[in-house]
Backbone and ligand atoms as CSV (ligand in chain L), in Angstrom:
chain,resi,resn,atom,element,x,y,z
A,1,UNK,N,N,17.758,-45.426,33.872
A,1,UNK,CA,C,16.709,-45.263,32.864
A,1,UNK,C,C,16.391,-43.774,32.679
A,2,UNK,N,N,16.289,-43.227,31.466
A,2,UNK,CA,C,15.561,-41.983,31.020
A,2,UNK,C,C,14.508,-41.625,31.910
A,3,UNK,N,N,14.587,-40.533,32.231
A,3,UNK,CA,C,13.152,-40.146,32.650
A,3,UNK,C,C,12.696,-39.124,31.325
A,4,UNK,N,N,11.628,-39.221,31.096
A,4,UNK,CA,C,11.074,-38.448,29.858
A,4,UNK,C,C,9.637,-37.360,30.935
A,5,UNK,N,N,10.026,-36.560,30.891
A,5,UNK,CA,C,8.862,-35.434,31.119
A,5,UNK,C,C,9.003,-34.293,30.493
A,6,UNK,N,N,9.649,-34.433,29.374
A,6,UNK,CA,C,9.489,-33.232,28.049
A,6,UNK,C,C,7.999,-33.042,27.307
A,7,UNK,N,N,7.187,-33.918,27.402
A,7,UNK,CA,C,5.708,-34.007,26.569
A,7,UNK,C,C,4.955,-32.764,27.041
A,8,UNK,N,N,4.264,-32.825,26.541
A,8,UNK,CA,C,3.331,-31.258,26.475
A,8,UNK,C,C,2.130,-31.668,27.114
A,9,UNK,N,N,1.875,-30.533,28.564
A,9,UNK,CA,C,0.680,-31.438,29.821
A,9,UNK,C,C,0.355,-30.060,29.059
A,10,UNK,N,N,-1.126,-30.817,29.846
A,10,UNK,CA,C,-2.275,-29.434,30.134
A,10,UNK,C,C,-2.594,-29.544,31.436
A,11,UNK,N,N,-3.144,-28.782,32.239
A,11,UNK,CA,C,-4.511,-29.118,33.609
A,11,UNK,C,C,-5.435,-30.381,33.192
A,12,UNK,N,N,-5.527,-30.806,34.552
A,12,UNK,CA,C,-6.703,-32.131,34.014
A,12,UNK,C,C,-7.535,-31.354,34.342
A,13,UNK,N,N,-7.715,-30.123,34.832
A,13,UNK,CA,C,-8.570,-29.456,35.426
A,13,UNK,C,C,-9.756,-30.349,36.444
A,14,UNK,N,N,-11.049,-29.873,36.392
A,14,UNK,CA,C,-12.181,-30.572,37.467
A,14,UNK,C,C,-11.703,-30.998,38.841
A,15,UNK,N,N,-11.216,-29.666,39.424
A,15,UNK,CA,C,-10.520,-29.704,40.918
A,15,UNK,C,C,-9.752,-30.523,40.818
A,16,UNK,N,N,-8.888,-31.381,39.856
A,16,UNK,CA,C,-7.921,-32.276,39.802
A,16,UNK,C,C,-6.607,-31.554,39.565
A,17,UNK,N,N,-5.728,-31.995,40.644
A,17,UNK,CA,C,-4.578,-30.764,40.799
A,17,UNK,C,C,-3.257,-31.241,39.604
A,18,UNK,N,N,-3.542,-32.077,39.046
A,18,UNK,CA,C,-2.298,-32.827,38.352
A,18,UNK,C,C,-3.064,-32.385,36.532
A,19,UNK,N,N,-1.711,-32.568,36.086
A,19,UNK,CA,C,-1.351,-32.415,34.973
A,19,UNK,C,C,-0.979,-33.427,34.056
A,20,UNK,N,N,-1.760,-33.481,32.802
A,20,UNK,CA,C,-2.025,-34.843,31.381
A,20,UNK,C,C,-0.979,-34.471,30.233
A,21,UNK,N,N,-0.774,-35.105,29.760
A,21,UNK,CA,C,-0.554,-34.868,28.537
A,21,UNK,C,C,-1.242,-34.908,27.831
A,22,UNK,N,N,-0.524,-33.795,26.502
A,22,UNK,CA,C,-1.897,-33.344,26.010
A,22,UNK,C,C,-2.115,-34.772,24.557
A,23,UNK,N,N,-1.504,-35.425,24.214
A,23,UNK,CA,C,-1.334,-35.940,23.007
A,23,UNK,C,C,-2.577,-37.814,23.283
A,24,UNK,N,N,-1.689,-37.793,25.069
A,24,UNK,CA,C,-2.903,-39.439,25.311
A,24,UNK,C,C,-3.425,-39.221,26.155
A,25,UNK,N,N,-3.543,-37.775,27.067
A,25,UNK,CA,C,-4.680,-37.488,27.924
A,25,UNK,C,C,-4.622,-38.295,28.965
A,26,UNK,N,N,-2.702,-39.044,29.323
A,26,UNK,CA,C,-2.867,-39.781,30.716
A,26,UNK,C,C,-1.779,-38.726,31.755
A,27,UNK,N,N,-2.814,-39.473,32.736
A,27,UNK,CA,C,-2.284,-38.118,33.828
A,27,UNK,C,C,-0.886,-38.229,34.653
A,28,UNK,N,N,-0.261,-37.132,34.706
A,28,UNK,CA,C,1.566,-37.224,34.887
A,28,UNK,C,C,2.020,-38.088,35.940
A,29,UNK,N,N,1.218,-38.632,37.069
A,29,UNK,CA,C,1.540,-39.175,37.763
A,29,UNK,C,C,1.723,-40.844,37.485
A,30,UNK,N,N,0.169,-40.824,36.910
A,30,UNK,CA,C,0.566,-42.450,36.104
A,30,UNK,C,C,1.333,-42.639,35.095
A,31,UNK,N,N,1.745,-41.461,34.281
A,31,UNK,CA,C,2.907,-41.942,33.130
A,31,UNK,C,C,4.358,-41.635,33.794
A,32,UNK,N,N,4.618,-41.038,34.921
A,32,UNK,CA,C,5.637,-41.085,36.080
A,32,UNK,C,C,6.750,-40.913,35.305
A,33,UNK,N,N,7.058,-40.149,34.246
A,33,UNK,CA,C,8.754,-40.033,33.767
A,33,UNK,C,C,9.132,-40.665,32.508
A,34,UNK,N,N,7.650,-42.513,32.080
A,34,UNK,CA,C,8.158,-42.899,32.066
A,34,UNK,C,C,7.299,-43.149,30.637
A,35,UNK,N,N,8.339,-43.440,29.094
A,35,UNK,CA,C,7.548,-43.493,27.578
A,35,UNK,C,C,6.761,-44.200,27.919
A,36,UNK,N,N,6.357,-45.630,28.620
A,36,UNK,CA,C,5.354,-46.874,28.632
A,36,UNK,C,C,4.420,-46.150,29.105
A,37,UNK,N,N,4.734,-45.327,30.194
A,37,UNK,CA,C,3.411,-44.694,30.605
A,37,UNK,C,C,2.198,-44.071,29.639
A,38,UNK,N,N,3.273,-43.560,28.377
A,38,UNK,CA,C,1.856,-43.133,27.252
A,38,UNK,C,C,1.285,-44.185,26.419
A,39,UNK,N,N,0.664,-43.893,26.058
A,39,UNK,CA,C,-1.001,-45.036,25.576
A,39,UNK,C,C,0.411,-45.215,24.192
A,40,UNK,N,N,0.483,-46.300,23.649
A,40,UNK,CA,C,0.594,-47.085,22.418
A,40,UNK,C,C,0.692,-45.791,21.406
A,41,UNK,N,N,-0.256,-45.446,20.916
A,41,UNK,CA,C,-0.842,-44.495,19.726
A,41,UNK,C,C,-0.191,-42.778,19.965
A,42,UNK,N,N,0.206,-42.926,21.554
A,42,UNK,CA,C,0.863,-41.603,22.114
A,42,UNK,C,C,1.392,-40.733,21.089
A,43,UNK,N,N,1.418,-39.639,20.586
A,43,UNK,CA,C,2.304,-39.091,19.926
A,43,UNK,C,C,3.425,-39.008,20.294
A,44,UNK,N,N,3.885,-38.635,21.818
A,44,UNK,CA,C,4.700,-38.000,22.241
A,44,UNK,C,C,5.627,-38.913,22.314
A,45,UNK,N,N,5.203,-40.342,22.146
A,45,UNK,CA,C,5.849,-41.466,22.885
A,45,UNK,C,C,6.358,-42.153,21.137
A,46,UNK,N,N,5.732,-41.913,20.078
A,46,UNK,CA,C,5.548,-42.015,18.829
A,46,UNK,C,C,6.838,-41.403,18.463
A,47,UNK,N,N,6.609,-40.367,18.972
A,47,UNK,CA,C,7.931,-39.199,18.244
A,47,UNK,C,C,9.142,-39.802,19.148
A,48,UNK,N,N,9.294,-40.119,20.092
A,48,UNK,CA,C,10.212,-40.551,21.219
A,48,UNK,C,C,10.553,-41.735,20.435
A,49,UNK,N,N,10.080,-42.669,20.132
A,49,UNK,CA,C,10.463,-43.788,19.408
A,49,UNK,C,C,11.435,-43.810,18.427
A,50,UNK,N,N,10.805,-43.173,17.515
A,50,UNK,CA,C,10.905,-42.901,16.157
A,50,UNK,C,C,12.110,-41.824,15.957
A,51,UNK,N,N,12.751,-41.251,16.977
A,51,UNK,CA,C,13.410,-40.197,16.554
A,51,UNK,C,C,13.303,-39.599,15.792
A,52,UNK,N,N,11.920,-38.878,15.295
A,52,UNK,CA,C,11.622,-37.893,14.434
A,52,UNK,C,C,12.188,-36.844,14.848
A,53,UNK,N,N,12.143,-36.426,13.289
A,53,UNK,CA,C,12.683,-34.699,13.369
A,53,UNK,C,C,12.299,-34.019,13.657
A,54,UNK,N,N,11.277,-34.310,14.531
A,54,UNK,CA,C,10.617,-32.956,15.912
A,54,UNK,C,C,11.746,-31.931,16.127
A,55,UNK,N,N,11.452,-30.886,15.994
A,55,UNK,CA,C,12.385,-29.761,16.782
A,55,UNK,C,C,12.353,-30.030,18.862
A,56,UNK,N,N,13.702,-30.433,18.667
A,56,UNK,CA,C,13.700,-31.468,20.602
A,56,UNK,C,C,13.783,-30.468,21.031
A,57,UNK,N,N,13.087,-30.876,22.277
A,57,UNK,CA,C,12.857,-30.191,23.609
A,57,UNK,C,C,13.682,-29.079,24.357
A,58,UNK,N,N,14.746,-29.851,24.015
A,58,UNK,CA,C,16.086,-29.098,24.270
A,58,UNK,C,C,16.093,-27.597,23.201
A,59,UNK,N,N,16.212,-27.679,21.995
A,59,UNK,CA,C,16.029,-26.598,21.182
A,59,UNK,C,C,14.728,-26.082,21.704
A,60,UNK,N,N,13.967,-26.322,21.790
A,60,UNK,CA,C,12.945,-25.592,22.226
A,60,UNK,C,C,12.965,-24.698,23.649
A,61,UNK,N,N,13.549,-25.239,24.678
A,61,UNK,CA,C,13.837,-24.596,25.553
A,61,UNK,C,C,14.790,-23.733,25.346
A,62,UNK,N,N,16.274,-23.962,24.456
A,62,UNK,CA,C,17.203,-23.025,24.488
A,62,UNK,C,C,16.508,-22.016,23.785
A,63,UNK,N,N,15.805,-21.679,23.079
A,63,UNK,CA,C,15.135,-20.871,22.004
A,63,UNK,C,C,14.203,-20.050,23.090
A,64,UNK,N,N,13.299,-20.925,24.040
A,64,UNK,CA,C,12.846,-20.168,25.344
A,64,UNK,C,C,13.330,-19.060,26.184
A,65,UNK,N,N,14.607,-19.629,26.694
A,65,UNK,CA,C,15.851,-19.151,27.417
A,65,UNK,C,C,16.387,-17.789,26.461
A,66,UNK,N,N,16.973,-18.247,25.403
A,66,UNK,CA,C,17.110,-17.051,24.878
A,66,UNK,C,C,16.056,-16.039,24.515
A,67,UNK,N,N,14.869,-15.909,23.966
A,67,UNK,CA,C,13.718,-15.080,24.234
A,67,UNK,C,C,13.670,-14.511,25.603
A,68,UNK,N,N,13.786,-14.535,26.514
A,68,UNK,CA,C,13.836,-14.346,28.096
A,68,UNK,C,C,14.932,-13.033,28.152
A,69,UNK,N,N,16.126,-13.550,27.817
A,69,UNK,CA,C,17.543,-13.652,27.921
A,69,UNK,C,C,17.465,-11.633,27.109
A,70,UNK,N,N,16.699,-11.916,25.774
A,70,UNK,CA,C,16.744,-11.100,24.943
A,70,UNK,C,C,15.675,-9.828,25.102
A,71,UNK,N,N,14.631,-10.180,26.528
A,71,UNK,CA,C,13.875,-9.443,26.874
A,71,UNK,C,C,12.376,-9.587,25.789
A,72,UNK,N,N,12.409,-10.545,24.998
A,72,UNK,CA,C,11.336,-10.678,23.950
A,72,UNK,C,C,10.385,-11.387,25.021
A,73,UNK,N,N,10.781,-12.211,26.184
A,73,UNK,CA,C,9.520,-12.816,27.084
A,73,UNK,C,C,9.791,-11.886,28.320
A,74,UNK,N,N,8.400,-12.208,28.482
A,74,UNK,CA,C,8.608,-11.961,30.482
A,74,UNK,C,C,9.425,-13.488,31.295
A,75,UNK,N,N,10.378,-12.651,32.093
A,75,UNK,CA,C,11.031,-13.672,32.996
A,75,UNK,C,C,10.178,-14.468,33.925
A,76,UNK,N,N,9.242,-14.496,33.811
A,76,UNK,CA,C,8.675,-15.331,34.666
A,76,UNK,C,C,6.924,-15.302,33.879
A,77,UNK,N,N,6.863,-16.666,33.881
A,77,UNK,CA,C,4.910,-16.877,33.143
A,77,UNK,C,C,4.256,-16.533,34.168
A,78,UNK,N,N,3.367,-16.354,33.630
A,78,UNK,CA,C,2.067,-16.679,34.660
A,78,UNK,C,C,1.432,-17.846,34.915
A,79,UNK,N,N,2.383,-19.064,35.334
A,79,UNK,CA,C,1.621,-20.110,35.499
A,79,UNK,C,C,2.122,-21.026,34.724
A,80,UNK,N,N,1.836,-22.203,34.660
A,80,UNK,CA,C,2.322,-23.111,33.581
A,80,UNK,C,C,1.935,-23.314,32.331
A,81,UNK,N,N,0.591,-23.064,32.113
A,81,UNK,CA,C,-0.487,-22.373,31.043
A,81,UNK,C,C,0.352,-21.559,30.194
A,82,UNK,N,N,0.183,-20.463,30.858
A,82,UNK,CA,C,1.093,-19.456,30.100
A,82,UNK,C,C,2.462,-19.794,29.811
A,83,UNK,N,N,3.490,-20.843,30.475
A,83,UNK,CA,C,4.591,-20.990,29.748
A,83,UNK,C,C,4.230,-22.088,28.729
A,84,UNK,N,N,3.516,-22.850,29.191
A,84,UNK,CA,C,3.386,-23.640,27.806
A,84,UNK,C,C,3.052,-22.916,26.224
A,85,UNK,N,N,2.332,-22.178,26.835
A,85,UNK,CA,C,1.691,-21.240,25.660
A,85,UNK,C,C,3.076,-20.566,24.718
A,86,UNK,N,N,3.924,-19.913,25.680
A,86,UNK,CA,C,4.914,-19.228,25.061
A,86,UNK,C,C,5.573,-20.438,24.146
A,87,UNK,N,N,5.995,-21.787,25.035
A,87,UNK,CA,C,6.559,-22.929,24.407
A,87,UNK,C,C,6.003,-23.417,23.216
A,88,UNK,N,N,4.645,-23.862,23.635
A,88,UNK,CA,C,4.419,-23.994,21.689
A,88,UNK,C,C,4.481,-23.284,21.137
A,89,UNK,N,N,4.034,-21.878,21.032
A,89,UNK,CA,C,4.388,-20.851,19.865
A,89,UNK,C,C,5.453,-21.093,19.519
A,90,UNK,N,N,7.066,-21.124,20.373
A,90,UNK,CA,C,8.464,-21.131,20.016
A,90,UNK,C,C,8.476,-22.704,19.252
A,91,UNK,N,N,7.680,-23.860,19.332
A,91,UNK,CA,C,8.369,-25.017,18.704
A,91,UNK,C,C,7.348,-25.027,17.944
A,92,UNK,N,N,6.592,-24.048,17.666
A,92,UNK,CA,C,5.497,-24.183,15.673
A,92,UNK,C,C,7.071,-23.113,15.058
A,93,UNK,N,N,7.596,-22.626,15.788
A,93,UNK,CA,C,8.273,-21.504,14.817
A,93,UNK,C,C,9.622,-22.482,14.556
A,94,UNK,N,N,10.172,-23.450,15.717
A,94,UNK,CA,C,10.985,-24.335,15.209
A,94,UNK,C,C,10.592,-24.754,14.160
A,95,UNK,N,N,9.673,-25.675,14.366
A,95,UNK,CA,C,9.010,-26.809,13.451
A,95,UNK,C,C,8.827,-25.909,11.887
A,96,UNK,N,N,8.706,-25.019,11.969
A,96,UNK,CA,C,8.225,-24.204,10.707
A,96,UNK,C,C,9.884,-24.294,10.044
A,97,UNK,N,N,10.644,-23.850,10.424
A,97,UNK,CA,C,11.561,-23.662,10.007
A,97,UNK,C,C,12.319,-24.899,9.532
A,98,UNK,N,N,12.298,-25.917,10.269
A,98,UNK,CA,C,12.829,-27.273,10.219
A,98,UNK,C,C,12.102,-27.860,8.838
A,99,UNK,N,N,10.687,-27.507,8.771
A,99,UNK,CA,C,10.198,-27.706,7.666
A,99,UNK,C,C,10.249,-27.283,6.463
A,100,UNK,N,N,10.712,-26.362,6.549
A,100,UNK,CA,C,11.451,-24.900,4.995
A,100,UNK,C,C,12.684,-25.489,4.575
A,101,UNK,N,N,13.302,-26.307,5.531
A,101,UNK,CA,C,14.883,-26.592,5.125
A,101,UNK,C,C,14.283,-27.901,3.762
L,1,ZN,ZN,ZN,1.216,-39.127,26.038
C-alpha cells in the first residue's frame, strides 16, 4: 500500500510535539501514511483522489532540490517551518505556471 506523507503539516503546536495537516487539521500520527486517515472533505486527500492537476509533490521537491543545487536556497532550513515555507512559495510558483498554460 502507498504510504502518502506528501500533504502539507504545520506544528500542532500547545507543547504538542507532532505535526497536522494543514488542509483537515488531523494529526500525523493518526492519519499514519495513510489517504483514509484525512477527514472526507480533506483537500489533500481530495486532490489525491481526483488526480488533479496539482503541481505533485515530486515536482515540487525537484524544483526544491534544484533551488538548493543552484545556491538560490540555503542548504539546510531552519526547521521544518522554514522548509515548508520555502516549499509553498516553490508550488504557488508551480501552480502559477501550470495555470498560465
Ligand atoms: Zn488532511
Amino acid at each position: 500500500m502507498a504510504y502518502h506523507d506528501d500533504y502539507e503539516r504545520e506544528p500542532i503546536g500547545g507543547g504538542n510535539p507532532y505535526y497536522r495537516c494543514i488542509h483537515c487539521k488531523l494529526a500525523a500520527p493518526e492519519i499514519n501514511g495513510r489517504l483514509e486517515g484525512h477527514s472526507l472533505d480533506c483537500e489533500y486527500r481530495l486532490g489525491k483522489e481526483s488526480g488533479a492537476s496539482e503541481p505533485s509533490q515530486r515536482m515540487v521537491h525537484a524544483a526544491v532540490r534544484e533551488a538548493v543545487s543552484q545556491g538560490l536556497l540555503p542548504k539546510s532550513a531552519h526547521g521544518e517551518s522554514e522548509y515548508l515555507k520555502m516549499h509553498n512559495q516553490i508550488e504557488a510558483v508551480l501552480k502559477a505556471a501550470l495555470d498560465a498554460k
